[in-house]
DSSP file (Angstrom, degrees, kcal/mol; ACC not computed):
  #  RESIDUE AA STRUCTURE BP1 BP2  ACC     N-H-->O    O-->H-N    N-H-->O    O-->H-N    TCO  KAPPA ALPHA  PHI   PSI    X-CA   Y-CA   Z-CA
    1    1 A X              0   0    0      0, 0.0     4,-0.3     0, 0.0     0, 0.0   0.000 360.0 360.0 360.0 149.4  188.6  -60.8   17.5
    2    2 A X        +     0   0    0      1,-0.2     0, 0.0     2,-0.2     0, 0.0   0.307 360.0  52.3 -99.6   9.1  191.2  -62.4   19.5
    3    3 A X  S >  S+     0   0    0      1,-0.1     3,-4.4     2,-0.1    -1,-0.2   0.675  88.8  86.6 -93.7 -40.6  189.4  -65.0   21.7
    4    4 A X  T 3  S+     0   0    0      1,-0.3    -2,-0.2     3,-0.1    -1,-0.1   0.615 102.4  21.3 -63.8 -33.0  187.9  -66.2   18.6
    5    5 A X  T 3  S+     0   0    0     -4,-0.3     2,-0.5     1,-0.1    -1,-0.3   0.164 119.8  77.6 -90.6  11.2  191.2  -68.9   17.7
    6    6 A X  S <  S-     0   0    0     -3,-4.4     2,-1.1     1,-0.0    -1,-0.1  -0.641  73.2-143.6-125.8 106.4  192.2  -68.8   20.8
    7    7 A X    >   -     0   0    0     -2,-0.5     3,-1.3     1,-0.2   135,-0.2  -0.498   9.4-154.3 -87.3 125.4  191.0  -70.7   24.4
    8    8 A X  T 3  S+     0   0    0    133,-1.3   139,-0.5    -2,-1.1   134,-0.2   0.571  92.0  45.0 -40.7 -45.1  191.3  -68.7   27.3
    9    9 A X  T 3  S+     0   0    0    137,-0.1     2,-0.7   132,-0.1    -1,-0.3   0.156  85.9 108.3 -92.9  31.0  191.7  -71.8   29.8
   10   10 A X    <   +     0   0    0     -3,-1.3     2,-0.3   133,-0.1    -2,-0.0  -0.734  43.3 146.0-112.9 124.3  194.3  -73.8   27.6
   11   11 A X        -     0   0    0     -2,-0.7     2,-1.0     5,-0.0     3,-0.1  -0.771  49.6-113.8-152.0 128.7  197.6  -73.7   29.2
   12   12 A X    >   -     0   0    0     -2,-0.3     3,-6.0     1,-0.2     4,-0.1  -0.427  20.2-162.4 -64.4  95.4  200.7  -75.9   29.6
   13   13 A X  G >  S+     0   0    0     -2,-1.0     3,-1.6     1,-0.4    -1,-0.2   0.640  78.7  60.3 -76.4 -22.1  201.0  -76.8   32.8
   14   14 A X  G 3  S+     0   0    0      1,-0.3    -1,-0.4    -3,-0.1    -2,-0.1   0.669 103.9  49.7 -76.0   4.2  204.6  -77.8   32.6
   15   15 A X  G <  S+     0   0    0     -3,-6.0     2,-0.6     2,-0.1    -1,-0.3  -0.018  90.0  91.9-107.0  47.9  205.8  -74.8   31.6
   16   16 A X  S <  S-     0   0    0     -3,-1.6   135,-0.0    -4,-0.1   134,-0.0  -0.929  82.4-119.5-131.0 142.4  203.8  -72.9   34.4
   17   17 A X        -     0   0    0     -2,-0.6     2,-0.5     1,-0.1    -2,-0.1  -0.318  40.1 -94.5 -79.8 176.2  206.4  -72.5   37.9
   18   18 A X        -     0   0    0      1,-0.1     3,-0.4    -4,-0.1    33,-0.2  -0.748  33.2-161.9 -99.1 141.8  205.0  -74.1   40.8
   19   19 A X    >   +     0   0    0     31,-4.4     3,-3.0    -2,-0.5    34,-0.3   0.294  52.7 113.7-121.4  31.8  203.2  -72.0   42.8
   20   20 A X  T 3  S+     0   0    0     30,-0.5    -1,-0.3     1,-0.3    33,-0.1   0.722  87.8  42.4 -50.6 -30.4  203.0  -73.9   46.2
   21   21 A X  T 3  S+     0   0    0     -3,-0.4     2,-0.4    31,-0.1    -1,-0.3  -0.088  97.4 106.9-122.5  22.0  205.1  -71.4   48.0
   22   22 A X    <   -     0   0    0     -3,-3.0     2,-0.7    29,-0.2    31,-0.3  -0.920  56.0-151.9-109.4 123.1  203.1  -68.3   46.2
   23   23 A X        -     0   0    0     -2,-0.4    59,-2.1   133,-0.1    60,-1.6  -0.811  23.0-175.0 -93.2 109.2  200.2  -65.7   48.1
   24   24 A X  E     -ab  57  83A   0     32,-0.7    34,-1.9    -2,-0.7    60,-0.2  -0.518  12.6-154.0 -83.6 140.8  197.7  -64.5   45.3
   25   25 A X  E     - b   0  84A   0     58,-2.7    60,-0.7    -2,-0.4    34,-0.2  -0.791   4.7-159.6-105.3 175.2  194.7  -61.8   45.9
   26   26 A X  E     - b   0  85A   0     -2,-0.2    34,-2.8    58,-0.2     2,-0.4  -0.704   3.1-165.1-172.8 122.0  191.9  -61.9   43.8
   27   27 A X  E     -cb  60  86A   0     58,-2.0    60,-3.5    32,-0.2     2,-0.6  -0.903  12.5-166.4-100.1 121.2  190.1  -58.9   43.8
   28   28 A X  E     -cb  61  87A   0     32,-3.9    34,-1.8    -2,-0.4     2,-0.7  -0.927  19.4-134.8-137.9 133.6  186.2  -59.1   42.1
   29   29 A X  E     -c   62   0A   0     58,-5.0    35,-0.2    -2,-0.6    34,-0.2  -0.715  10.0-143.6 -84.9 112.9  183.9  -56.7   41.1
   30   30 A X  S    S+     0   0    0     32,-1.4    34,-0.2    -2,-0.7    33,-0.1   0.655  71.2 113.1 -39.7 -23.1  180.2  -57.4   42.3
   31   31 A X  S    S-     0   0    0     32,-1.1     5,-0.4    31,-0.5    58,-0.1  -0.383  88.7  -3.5 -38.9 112.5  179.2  -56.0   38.9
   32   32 A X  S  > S-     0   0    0     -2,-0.1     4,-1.5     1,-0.1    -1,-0.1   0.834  83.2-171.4  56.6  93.8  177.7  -58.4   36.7
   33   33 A X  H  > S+     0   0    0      2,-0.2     4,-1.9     1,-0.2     5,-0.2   0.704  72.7  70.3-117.1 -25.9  178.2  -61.2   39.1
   34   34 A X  H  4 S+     0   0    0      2,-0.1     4,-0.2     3,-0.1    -1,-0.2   0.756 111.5  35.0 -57.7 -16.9  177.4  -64.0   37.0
   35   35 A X  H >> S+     0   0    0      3,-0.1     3,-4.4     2,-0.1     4,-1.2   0.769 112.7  58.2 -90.1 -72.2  180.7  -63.3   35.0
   36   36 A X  H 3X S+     0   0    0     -4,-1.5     4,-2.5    -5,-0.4    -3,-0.2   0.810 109.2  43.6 -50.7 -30.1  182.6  -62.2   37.7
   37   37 A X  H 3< S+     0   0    0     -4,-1.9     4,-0.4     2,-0.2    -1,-0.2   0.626 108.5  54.8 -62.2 -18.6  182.1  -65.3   39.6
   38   38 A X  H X4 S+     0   0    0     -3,-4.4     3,-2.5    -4,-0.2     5,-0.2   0.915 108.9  53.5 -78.0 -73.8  182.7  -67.4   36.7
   39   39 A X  H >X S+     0   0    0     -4,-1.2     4,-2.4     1,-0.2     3,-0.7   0.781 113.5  44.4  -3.3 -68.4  186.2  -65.4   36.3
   40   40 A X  H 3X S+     0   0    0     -4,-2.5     4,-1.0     1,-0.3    -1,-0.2   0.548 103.9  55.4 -94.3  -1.9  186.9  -66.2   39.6
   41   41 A X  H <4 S+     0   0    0     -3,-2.5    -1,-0.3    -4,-0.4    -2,-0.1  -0.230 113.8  49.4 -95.0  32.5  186.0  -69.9   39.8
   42   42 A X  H <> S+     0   0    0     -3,-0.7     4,-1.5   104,-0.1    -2,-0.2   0.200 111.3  46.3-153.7 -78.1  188.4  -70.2   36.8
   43   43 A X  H >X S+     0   0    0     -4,-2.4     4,-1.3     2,-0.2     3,-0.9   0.955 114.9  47.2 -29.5 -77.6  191.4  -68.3   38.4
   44   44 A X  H >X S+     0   0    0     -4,-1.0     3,-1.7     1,-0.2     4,-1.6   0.876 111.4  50.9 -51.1 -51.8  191.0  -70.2   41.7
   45   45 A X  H 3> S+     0   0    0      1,-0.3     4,-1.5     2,-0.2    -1,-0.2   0.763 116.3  43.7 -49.0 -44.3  190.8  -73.7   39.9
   46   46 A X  H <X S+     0   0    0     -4,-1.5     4,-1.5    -3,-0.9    -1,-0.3   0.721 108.0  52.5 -41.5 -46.7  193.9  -72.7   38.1
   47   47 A X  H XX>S+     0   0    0     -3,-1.7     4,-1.2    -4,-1.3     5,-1.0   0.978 119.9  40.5 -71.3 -64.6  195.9  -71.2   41.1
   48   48 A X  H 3<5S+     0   0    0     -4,-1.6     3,-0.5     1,-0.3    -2,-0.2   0.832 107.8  60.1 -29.4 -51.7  195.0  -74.8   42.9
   49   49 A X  H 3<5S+     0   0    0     -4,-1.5    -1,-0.3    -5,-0.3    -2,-0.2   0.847 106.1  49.7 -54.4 -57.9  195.7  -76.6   39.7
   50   50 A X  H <<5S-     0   0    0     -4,-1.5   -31,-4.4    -3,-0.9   -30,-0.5   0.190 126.6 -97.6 -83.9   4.6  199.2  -75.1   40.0
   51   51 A X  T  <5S+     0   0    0     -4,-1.2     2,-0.3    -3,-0.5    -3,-0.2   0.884  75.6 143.9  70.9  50.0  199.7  -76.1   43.5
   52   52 A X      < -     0   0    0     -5,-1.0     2,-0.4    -8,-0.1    -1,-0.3  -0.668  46.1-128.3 -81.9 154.4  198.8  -72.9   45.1
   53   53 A X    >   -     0   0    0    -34,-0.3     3,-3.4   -31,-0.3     4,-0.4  -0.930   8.5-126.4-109.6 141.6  196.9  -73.5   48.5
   54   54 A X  G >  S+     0   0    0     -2,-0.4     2,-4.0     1,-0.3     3,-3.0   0.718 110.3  59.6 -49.8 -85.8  193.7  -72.0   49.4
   55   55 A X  G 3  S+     0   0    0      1,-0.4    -1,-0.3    -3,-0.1   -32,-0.0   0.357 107.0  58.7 -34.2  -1.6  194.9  -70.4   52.8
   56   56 A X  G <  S+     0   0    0     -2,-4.0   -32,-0.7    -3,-3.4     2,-0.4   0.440  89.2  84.3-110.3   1.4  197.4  -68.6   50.3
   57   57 A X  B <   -a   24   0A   0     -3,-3.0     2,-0.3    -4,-0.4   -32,-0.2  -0.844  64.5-160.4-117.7 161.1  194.9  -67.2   48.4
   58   58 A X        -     0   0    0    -34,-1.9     2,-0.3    -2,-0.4   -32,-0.0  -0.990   5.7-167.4-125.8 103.1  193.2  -63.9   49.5
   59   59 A X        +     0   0    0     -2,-0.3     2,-0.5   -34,-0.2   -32,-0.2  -0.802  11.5 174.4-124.0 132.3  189.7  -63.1   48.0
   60   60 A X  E     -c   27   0A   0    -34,-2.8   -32,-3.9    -2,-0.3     2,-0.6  -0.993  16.3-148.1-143.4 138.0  188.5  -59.4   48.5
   61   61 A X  E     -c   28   0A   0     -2,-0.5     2,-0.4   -34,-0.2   -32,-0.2  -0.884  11.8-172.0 -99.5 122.1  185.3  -58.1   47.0
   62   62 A X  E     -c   29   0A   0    -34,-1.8   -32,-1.4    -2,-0.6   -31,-0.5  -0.820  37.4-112.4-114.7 159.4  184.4  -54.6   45.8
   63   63 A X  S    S-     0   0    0     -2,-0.4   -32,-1.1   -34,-0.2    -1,-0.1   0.800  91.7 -16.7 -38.4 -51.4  180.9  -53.1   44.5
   64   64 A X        -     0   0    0    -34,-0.2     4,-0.2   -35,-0.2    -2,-0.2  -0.081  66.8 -92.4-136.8-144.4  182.4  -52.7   40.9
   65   65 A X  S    S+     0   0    0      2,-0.1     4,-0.3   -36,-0.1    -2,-0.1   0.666 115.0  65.9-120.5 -12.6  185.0  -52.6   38.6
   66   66 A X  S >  S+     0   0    0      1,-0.2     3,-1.4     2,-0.1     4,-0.3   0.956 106.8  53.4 -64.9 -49.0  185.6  -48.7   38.6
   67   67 A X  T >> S+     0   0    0      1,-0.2     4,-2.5     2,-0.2     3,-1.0   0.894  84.8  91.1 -67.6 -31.4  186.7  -49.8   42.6
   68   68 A X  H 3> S+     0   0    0      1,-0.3     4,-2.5     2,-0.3    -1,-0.2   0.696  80.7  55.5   3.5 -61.1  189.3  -52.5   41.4
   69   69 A X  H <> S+     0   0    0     -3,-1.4     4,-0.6    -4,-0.3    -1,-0.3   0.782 110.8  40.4 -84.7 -53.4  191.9  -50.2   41.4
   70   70 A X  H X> S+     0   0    0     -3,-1.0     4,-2.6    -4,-0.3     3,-0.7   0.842 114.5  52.5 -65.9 -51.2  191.5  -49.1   45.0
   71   71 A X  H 3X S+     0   0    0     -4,-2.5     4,-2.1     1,-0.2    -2,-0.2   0.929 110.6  47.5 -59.3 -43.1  190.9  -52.4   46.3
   72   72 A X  H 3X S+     0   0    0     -4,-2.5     4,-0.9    -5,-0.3    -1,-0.2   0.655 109.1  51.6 -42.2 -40.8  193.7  -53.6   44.7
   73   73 A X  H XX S+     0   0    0     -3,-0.7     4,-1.4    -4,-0.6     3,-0.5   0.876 112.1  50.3 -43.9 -67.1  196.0  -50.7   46.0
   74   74 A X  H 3X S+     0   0    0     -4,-2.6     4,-2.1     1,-0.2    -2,-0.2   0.767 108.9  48.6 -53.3 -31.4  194.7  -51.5   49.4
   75   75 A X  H 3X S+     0   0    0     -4,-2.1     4,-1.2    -5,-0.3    -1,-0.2   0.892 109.5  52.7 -69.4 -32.8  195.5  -55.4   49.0
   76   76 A X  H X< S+     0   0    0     -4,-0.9     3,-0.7    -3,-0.5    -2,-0.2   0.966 114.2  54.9 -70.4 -64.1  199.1  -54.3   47.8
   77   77 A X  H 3< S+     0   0    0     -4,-1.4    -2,-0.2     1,-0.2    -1,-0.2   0.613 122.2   9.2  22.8 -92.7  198.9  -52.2   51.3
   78   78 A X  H 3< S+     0   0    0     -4,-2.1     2,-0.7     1,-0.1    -1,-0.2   0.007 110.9  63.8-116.7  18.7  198.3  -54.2   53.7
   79   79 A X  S << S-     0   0    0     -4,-1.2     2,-0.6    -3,-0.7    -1,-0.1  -0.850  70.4-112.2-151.0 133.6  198.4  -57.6   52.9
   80   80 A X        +     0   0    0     -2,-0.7     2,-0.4     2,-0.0     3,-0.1  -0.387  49.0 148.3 -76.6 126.5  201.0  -60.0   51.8
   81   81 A X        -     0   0    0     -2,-0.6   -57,-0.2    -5,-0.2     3,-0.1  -0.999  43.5-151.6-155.2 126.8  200.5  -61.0   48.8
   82   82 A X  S    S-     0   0    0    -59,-2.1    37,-0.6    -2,-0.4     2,-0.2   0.949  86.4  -8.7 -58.9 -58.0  202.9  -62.3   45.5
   83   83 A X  E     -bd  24 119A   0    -60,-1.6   -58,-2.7    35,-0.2     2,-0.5  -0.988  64.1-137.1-148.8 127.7  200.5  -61.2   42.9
   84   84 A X  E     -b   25   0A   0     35,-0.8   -58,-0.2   -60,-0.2     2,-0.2  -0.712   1.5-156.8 -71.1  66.5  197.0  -59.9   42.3
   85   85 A X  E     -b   26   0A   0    -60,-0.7   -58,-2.0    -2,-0.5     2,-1.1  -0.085  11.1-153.8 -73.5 112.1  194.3  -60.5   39.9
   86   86 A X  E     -be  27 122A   0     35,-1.5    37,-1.6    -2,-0.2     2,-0.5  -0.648  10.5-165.1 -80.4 114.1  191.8  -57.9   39.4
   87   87 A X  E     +be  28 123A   0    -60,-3.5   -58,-5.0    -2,-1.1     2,-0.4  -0.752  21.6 146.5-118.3 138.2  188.5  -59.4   38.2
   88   88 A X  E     - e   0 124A   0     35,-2.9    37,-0.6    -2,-0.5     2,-0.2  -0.926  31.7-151.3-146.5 163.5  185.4  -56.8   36.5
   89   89 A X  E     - e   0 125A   0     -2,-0.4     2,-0.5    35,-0.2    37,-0.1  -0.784  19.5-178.1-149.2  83.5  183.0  -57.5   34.0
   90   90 A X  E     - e   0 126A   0     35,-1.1    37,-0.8    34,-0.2     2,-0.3  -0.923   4.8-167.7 -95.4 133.9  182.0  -54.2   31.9
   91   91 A X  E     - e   0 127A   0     -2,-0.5    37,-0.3    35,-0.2    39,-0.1  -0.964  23.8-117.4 -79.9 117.2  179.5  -54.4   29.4
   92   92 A X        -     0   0    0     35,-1.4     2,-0.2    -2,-0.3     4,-0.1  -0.191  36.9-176.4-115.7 139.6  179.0  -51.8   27.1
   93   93 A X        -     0   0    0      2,-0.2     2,-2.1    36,-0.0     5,-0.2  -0.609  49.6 -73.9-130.4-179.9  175.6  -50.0   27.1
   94   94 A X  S    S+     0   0    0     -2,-0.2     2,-0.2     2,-0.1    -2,-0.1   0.219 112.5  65.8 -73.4  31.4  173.3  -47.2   25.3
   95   95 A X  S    S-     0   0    0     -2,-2.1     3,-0.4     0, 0.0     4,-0.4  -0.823  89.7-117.9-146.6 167.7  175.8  -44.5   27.2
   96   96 A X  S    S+     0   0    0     -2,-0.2    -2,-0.1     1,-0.2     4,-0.1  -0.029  96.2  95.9-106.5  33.3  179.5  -43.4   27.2
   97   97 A X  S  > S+     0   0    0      2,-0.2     4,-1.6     3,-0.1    -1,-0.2   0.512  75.9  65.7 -92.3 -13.8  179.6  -44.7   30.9
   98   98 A X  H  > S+     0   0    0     -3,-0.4     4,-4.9     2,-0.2     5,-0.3   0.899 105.2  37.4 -92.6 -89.6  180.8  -47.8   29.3
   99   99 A X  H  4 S+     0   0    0     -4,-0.4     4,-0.3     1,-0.2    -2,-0.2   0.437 108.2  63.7 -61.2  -1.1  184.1  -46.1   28.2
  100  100 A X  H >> S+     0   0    0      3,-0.1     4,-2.3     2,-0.1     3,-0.9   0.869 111.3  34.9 -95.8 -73.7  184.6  -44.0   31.1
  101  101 A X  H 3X S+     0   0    0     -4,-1.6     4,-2.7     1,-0.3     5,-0.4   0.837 115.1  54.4 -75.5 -22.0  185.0  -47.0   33.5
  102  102 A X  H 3X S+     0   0    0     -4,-4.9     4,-1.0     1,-0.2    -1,-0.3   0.893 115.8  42.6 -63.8 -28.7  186.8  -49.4   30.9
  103  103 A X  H <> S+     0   0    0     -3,-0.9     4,-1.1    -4,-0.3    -2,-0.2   0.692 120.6  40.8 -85.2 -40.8  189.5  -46.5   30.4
  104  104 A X  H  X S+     0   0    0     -4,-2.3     4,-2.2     2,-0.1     5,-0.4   0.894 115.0  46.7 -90.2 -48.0  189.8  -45.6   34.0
  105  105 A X  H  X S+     0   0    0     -4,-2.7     4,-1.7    -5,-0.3     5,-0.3   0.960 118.0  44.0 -64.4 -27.6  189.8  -49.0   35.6
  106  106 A X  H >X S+     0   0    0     -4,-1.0     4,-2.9    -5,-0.4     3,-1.5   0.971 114.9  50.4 -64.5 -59.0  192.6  -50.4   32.9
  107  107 A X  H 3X S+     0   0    0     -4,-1.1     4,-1.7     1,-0.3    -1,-0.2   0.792 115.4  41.6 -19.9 -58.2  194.6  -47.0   33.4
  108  108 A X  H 3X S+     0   0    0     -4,-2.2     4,-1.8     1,-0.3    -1,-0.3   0.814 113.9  53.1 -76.1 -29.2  194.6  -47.4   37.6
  109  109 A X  H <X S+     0   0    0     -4,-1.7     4,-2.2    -3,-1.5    -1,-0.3   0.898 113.5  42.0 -97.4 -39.4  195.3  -51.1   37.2
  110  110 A X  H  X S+     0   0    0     -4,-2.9     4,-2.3    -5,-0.3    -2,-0.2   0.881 109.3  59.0 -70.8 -15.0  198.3  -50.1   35.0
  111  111 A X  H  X S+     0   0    0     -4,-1.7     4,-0.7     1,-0.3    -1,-0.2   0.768 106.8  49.6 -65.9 -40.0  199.3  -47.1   37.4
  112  112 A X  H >X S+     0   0    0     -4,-1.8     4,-2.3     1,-0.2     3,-1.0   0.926 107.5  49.9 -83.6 -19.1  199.7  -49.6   40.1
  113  113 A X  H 3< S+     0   0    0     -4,-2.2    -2,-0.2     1,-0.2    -1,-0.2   0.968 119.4  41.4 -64.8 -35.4  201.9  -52.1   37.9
  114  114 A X  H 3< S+     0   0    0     -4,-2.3    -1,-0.2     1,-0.2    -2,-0.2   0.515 125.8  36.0 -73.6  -6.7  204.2  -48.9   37.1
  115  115 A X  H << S+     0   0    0     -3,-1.0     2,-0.2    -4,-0.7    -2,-0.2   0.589 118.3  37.3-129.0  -3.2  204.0  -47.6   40.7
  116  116 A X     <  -     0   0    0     -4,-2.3   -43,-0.0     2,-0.3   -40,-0.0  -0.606  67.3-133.7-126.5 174.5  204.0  -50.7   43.1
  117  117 A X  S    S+     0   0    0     -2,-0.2     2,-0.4     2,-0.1    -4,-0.1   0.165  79.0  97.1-111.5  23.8  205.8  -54.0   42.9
  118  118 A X  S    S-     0   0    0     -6,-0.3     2,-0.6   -34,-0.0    -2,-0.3  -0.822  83.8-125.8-119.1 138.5  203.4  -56.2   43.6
  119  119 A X  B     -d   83   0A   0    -37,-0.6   -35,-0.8    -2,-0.4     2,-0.4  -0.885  21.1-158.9-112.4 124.0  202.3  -57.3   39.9
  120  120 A X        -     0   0    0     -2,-0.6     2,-0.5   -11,-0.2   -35,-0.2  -0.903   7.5-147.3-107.8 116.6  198.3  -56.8   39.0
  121  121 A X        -     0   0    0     -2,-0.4     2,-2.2     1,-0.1   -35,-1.5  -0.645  18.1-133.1 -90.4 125.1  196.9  -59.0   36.0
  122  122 A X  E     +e   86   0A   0     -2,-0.5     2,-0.8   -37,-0.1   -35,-0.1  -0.468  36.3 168.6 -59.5  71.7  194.3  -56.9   34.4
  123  123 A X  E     +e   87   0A   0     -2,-2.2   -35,-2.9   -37,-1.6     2,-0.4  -0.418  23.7 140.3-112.9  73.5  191.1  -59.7   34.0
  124  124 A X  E     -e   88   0A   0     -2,-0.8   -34,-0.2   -37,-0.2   -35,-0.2  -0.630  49.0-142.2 -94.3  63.3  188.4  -57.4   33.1
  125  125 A X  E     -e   89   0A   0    -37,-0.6   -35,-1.1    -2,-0.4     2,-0.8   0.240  18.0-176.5 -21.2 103.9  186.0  -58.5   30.5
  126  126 A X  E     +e   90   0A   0    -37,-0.1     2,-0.4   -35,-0.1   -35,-0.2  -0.429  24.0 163.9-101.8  69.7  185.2  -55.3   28.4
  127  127 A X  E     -e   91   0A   0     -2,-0.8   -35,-1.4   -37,-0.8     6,-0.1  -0.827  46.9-133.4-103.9 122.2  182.5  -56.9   25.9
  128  128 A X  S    S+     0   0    0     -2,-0.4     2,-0.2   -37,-0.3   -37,-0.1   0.301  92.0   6.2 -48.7  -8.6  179.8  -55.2   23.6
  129  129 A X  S    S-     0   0    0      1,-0.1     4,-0.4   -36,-0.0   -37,-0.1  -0.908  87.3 -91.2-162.0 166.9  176.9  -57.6   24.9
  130  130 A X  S >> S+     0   0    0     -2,-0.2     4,-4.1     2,-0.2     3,-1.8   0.946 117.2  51.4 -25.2 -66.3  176.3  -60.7   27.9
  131  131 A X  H 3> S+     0   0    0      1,-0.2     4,-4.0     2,-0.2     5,-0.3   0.963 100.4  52.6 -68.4 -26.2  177.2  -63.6   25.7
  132  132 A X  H 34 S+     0   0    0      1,-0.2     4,-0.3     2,-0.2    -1,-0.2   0.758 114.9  47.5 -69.4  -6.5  180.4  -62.4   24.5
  133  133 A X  H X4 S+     0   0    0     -3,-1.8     3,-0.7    -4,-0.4    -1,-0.2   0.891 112.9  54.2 -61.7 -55.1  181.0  -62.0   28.7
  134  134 A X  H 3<>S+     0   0    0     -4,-4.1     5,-1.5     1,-0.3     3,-0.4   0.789 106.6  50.6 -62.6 -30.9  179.5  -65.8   29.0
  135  135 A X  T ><5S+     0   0    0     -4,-4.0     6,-0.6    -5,-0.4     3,-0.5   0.901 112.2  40.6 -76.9 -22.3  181.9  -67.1   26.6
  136  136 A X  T < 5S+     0   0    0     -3,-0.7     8,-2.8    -4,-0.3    -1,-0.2   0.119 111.0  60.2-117.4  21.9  185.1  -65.8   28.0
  137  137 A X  B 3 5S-F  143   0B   0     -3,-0.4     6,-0.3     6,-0.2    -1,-0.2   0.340 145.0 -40.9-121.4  25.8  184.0  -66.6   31.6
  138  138 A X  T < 5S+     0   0    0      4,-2.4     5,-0.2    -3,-0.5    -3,-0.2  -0.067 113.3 105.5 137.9 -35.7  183.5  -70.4   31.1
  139  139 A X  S > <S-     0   0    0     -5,-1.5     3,-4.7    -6,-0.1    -1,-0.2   0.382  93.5 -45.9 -76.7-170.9  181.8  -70.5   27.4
  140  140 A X  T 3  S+     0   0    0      1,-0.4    -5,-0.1    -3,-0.1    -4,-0.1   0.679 135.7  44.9 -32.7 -46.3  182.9  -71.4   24.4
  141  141 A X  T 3  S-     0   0    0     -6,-0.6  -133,-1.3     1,-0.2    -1,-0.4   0.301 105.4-115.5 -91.6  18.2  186.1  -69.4   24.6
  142  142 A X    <   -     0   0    0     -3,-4.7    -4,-2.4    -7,-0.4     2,-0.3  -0.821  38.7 -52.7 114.7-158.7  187.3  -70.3   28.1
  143  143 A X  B  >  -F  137   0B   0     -6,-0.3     4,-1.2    -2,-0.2    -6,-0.2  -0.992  24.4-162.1-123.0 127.3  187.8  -68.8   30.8
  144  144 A X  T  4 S+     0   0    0     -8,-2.8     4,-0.2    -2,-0.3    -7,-0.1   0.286  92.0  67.2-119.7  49.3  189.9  -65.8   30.9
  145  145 A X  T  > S+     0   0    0   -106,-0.3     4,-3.2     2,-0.2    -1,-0.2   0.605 104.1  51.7 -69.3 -52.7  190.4  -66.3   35.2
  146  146 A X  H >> S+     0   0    0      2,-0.2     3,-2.3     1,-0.2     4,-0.8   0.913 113.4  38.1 -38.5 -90.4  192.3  -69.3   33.9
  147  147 A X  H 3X S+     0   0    0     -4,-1.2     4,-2.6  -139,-0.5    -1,-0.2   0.704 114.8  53.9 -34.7 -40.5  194.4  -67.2   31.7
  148  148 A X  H >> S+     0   0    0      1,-0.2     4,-1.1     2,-0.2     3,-0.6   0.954 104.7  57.6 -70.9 -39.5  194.6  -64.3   34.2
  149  149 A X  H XX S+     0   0    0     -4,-3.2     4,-1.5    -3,-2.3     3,-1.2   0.885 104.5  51.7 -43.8 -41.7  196.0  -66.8   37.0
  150  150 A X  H 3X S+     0   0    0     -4,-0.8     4,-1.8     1,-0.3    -1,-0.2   0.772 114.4  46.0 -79.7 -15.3  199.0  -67.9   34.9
  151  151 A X  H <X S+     0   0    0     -4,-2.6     4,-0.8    -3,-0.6    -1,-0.3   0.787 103.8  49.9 -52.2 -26.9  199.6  -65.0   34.6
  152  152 A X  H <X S+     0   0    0     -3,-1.2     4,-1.7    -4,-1.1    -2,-0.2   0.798 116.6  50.8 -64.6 -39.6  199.2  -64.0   37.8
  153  153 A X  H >X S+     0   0    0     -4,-1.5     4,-0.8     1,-0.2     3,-0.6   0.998 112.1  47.9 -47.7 -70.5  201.8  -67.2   38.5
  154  154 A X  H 3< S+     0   0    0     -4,-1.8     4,-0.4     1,-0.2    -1,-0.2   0.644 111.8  42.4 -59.6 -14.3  204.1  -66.1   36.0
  155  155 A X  H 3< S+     0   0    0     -4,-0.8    -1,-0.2     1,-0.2    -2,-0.2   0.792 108.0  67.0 -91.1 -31.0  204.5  -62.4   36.9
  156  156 A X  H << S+     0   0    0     -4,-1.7    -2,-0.2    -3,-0.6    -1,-0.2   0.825 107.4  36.2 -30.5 -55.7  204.6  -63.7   40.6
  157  157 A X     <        0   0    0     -4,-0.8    -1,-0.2     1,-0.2    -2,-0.2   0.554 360.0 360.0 -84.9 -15.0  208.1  -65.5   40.0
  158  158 A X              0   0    0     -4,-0.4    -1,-0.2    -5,-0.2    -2,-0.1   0.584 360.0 360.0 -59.2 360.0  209.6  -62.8   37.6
C-alpha cells in the first residue's frame, strides 16, 4: 500500500511557495464526518502553516462526496478562488455503491481539472474499512489534508 512508507503530513516547507497572496476553497463532504473533518483540520493547518490567511480561505460543505464535483464546479463559478481541495471520505461496504461513487466522484473531479482552470486536488479517502480512513486523516499515516493542501499550493502557482 502506498501510505504504508510514506507520511501523508511530512512536507518541506521550504520548498513549498508562499501562499500569503493565494485564495483556496475547501470543499467537504458531510459523509463520514469524523474523517472529513480531520482532512480538513489538516488542509487548513497546512494552508496557514504556509502563510495563507483565513479570510482567503473559502470552506463550503456538501451532503457527500458523490456532490464534490458539483460543489466544486459551483466554487470555480462563482467565487474567486486560486485552487480547490475537494475533501470525501468513502468507505467501502457489503454493495457495489462503494465503486459507483469512488469512480464517479474521481472522474468529475478530473473533468473539472481538464475542463476549468481553476486546479482541484482530489483528497478523497477511498478505504476498505474506518481505520485505514483514521490513519490517513490524522493517524498513524498522516494526514492526507496536509498532503492535499501542498498540493493545492503548488498547483495554485503553476
Amino acid at each position: 500500500m502506498a501510505t504504508a512508507h510514506k507520511n501523508l503530513s511530512a512536507y518541506d516547507k521550504a520548498t513549498i511557495p508562499n501562499a500569503k497572496n493565494l485564495r483556496f476553497g475547501i470543499v467537504v463532504s458531510e459523509w463520514n464526518p469524523e474523517i472529513t473533518e480531520g482532512l480538513y483540520k489538516g488542509a487548513l493547518q497546512a494552508f496557514i502553516e504556509c502563510g495563507a490567511k483565513k479570510e482567503n480561505i473559502t470552506r463550503w460543505n456538501v451532503p457527500g462526496s458523490f456532490e464534490l464535483v458539483f460543489g466544486c464546479k459551483k466554487m470555480i463559478s462563482t467565487t474567486e478562488v486560486d485552487s480547490i481541495v475537494a475533501i470525501g471520505s468513502v468507505v467501502q461496504g457489503e454493495t457495489k455503491h462503494f465503486d459507483f461513487v469512488c469512480s464517479a466522484t474521481a472522474q468529475g473531479i478530473k473533468d473539472l481539472n481538464v475542463n476549468y482552470d481553476t486546479p482541484v486536488i482530489f483528497c478523497v479517502l477511498t478505504d476498505n474499512n474506518m481505520q485505514q480512513a483514521q490513519e490517513r486523516s490524522g493517524g498513524k499515516h498522516g494526514n492526507k489534508g496536509t498532503e492535499a493542501a501542498i498540493a493545492a499550493i503548488k498547483m495554485a502557482v503553476l
